[in-house]
C-alpha positions in Angstrom: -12.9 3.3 11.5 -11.3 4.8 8.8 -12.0 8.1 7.0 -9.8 10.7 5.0 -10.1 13.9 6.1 -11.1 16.4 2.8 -8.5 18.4 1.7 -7.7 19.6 -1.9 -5.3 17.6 -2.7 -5.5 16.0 -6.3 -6.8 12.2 -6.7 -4.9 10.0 -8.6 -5.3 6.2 -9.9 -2.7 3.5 -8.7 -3.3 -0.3 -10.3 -3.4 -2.8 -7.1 -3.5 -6.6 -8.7 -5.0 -5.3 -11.9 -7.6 -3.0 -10.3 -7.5 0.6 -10.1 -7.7 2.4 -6.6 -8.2 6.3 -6.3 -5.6 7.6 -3.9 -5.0 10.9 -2.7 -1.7 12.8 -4.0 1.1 12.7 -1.0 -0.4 9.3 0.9 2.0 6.5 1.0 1.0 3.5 -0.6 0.5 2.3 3.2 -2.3 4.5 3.9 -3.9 4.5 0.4 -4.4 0.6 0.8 -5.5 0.9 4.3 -8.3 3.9 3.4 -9.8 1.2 0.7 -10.1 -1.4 3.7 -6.7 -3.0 2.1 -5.0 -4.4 5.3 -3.6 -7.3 4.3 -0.1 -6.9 2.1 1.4 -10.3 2.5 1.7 -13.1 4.1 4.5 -14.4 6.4 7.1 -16.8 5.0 6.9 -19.2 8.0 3.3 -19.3 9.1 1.6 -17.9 6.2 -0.2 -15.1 8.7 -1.2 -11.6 7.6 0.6 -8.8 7.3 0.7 -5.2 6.9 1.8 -1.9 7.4 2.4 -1.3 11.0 4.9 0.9 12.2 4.5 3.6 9.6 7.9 4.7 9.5 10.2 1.7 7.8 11.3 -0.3 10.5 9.5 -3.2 11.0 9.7 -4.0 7.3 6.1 -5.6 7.6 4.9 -3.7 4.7 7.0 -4.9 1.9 5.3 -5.4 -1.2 6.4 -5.0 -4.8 5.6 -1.4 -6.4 6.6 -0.9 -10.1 8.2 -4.3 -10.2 11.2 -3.9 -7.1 10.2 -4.6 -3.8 9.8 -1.9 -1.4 7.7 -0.4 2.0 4.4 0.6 0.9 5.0 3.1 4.5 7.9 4.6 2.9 6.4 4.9 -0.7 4.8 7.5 -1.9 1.7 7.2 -5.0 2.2 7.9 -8.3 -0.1 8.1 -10.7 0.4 5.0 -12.7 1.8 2.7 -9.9 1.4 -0.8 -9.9 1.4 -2.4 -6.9 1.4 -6.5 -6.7 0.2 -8.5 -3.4 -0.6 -11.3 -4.9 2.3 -13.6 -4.9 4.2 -11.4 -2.3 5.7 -14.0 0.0 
């Protein structure tokens, strides 16, 4: 189960694939998709299985997905208002 915990911080909008998604200022893009029930970020080049964000600090590299056009760790990046992130097509 996951929940944010309430804090002041201010919301802002990201687009994911087209959509907007209300994150919280200060989340990585990691944990914003993951708190709207986003797990999934790609898919792996040689089996096609799921991945995501799972060490939470930019080593495993599972996590890359492209943000504002360059690809980069969704763990390591931090929300902007604005931000477009792409999983579709992210290999």
């Amino acid at each position: 189960m996951r929940r944010r915990c309430e804090d002041d911080r201010e919301s802002i909008t990201i687009m994911v694939d087209g959509r907007p998604l209300v994150a919280r200022a200060g989340d990585s893009v990691a944990v914003a998709l993951g708190l709207n029930d986003i797990l999934k970020m790609r898919s792996s080049p040689a089996a096609g299985a799921p991945r995501g964000a799972f060490c939470f600090m930019g080593v495993c590299q599972e996590c890359a997905i492209y943000i504002d056009g360059a690809l980069r760790q969704a763990c390591l990046t931090r929300v902007a208002e604005g931000m477009v992130v792409e999983l579709r097509g992210v290999p």
